[in-house]
C-alpha positions as CSV (number, residue, x, y, z in Angstrom):
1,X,0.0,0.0,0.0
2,X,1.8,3.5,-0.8
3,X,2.2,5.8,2.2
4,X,1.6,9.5,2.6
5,X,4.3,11.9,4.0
6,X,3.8,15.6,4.8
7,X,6.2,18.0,5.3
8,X,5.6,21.1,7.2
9,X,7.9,23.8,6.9
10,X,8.7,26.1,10.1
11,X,11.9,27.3,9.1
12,X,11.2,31.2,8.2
13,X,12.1,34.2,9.5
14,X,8.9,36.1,8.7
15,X,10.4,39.9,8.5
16,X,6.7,41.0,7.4
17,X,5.5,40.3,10.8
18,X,7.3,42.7,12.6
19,X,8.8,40.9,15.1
20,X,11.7,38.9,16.6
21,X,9.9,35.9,16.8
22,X,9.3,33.5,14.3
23,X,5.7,33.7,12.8
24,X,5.4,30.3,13.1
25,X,6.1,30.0,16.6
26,X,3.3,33.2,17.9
27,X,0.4,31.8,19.6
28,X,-3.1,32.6,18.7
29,X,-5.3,31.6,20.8
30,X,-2.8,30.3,23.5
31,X,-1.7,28.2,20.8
32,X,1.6,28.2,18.5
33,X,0.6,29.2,15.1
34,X,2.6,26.1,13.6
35,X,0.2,23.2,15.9
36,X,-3.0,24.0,14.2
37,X,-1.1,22.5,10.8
38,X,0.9,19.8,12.9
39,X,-3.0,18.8,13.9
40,X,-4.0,19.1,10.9
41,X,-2.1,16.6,9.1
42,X,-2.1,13.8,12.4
43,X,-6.0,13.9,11.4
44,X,-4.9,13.5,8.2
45,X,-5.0,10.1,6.3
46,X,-1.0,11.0,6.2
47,X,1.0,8.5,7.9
48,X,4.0,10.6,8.7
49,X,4.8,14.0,9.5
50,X,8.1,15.7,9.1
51,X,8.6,19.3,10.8
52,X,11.4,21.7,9.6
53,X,12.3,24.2,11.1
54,X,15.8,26.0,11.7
55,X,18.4,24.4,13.2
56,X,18.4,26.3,16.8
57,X,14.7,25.4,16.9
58,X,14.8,21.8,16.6
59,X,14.7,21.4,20.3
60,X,11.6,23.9,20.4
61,X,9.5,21.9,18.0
62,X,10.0,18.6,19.6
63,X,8.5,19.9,22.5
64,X,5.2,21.5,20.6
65,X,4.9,18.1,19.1
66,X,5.2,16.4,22.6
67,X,2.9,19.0,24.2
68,X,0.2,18.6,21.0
69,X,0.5,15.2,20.8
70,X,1.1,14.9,17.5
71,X,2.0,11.1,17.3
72,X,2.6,11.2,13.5
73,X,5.4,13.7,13.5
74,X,8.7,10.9,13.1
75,X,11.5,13.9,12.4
76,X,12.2,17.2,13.8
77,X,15.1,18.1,10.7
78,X,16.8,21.4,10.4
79,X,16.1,23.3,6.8
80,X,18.6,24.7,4.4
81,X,19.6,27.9,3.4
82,X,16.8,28.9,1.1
83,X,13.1,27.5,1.2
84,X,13.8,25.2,-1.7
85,X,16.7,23.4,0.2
86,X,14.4,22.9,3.5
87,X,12.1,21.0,1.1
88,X,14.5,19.2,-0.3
89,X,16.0,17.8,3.3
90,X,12.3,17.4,4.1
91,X,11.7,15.2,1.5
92,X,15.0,13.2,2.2
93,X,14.0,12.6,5.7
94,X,10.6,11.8,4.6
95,X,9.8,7.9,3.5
96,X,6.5,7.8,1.8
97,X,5.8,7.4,-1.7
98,X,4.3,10.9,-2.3
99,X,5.2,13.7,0.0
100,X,2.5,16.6,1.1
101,X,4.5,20.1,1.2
102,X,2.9,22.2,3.5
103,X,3.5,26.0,4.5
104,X,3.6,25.9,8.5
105,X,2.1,29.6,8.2
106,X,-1.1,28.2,6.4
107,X,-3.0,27.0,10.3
108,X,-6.4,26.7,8.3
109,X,-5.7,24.3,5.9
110,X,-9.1,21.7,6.3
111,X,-9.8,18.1,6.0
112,X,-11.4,18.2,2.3
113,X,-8.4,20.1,1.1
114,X,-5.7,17.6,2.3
115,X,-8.1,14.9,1.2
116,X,-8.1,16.0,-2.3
117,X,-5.1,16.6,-3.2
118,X,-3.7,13.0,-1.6
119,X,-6.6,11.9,-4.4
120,X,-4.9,13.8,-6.9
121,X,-1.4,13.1,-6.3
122,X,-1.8,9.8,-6.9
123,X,-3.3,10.3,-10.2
124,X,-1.2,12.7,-11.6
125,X,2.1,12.5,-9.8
126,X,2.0,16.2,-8.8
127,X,-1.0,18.3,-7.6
128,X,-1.3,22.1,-6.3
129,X,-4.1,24.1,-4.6
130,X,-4.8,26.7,-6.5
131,X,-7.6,29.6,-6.0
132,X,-8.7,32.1,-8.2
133,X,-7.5,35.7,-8.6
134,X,-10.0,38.4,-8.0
135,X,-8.0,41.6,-8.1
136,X,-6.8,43.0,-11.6
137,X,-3.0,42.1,-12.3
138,X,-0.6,44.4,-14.2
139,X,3.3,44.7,-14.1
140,X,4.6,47.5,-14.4
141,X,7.3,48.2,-17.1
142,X,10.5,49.7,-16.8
143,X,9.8,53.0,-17.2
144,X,7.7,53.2,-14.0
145,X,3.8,53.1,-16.5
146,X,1.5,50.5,-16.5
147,X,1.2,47.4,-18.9
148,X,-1.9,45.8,-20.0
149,X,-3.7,43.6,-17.4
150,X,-3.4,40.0,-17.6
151,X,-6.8,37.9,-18.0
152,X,-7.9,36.7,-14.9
153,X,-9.6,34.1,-16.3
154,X,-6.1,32.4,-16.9
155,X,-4.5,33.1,-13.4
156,X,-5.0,31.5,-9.8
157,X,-3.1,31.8,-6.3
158,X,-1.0,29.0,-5.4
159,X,-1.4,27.6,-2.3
160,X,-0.2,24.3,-0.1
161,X,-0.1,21.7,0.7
162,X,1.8,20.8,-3.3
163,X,2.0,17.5,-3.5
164,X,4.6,15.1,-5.5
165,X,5.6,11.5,-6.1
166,X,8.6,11.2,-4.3
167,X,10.8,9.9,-6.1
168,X,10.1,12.4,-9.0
169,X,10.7,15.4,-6.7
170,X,14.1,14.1,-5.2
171,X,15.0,13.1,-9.3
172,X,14.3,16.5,-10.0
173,X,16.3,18.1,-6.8
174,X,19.0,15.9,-8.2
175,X,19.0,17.2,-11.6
176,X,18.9,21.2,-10.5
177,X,21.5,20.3,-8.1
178,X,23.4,19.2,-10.8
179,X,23.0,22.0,-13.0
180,X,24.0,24.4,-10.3
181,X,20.5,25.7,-10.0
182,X,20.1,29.1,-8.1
183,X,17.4,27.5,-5.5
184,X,16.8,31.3,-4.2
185,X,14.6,32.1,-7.2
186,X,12.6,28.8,-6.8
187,X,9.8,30.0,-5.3
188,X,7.1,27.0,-4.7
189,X,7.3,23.4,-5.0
190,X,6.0,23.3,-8.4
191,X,8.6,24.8,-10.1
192,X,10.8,22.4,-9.1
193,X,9.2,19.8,-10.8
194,X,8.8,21.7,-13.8
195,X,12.3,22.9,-13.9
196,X,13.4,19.5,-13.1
197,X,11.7,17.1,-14.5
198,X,9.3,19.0,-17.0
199,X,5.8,17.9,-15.3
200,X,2.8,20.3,-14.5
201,X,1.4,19.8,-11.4
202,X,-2.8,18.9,-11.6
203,X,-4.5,21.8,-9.8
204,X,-7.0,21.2,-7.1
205,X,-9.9,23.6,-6.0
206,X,-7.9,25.6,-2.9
207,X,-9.8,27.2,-0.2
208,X,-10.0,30.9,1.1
209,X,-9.3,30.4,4.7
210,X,-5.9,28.3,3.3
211,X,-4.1,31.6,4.0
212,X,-0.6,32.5,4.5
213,X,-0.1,34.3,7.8
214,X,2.6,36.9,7.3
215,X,1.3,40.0,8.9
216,X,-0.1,41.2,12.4
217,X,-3.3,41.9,10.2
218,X,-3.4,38.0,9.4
219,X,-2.7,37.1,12.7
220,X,-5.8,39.4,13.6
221,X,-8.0,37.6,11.3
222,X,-6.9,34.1,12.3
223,X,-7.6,34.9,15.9
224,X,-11.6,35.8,14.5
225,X,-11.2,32.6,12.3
226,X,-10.4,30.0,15.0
């Protein structure tokens, strides 16, 4: 029977917050913001959990998984320099046959949304939640005026948990690695797999309250949202 893995990612800084502390580590609603996705995932029909976080925080996290009881959660493991290179040591730690890569700054992410994209992940060999984008989207050129906007119609938000076969994912680490890839401009999980291995990730209907947190204001609506 092929197993589940999810990683969840508690390594950032989170300078948008305006604060010393990690985001992932405030509490809302006497709770650290990175349990509600630990719980979230032990519910889950995942049968491991891998948390990283930074290296000086291992210690930290082993006793919010302890306190939360969060029996899944086999490895505490310390990220890498950039985002990308956390996932990737995530996913080398992990040891199910499709890995769940989850942002530990999304606390809302539900039952039906998990659910779904373990469905689709084992169809398609990669799957992404994805919503749709309501505000107009220009860039701006380099003279400082505005472009055309883009059809929305033909853009969504990205959001997590992305999910991969693993042994894609790592064959496409590989191959980047081996290329000398500049993992700072790797933004999401998807592009890895794209970059690496040329496959499009199947999108799955994502959720509003799937939000990053990443500013007091978001911590002010997850506190209304709990």
């Amino acid at each position: 029977m092929e197993t589940i893995s999810a990683i969840v990612l508690a390594a950032g800084k989170g300078s948008r917050m305006k604060s010393d502390r990690p985001k992932q580590f405030m509490e809302v609603a006497g709770k650290p913001l990175i349990a509600y996705s630990l719980e979230a995932f032990e519910k889950s029909a995942a049968d491991e959990i891998v948390l990283v976080t930074g290296q000086s925080d291992i210690e930290y996290c082993e006793k919010i998984v302890r306190k939360y009881k969060v029996s899944k959660c086999t490895q505490v493991t310390a990220g890498g320099a950039v985002r990308a290179l956390s996932v990737y040591n995530g996913i080398k730690a992990a040891s199910g046959d499709y890995v769940l890569i989850h942002d530990g700054a999304r606390p809302l992410v539900s039952q039906r949304l998990i659910a779904d994209t373990i469905e689709a992940v084992e169809k398609y060999k990669a799957a992404v939640p994805v919503i749709p984008v309501k505000d107009t989207i220009r860039q701006i050129s380099p003279d400082g005026t505005l472009m055309d906007a883009f059809d929305r119609s033909k853009l969504v938000g990205m959001q997590t948990p992305q999910a991969f076969e693993r042994k894609s994912i790592l064959s496409a680490y590989e191959k980047l690695i081996s290329d000398v890839c500049d993992f700072s401009q790797i933004t999401d999980d998807v592009m890895i797999m794209e970059k690496g291995a040329g496959l499009h990730a199947h999108p799955v209907p994502g959720e509003e309250e799937n939000r990053k947190i990443t500013t007091p204001e978001d911590l002010e609506w997850l506190a209304s949202h709990i």
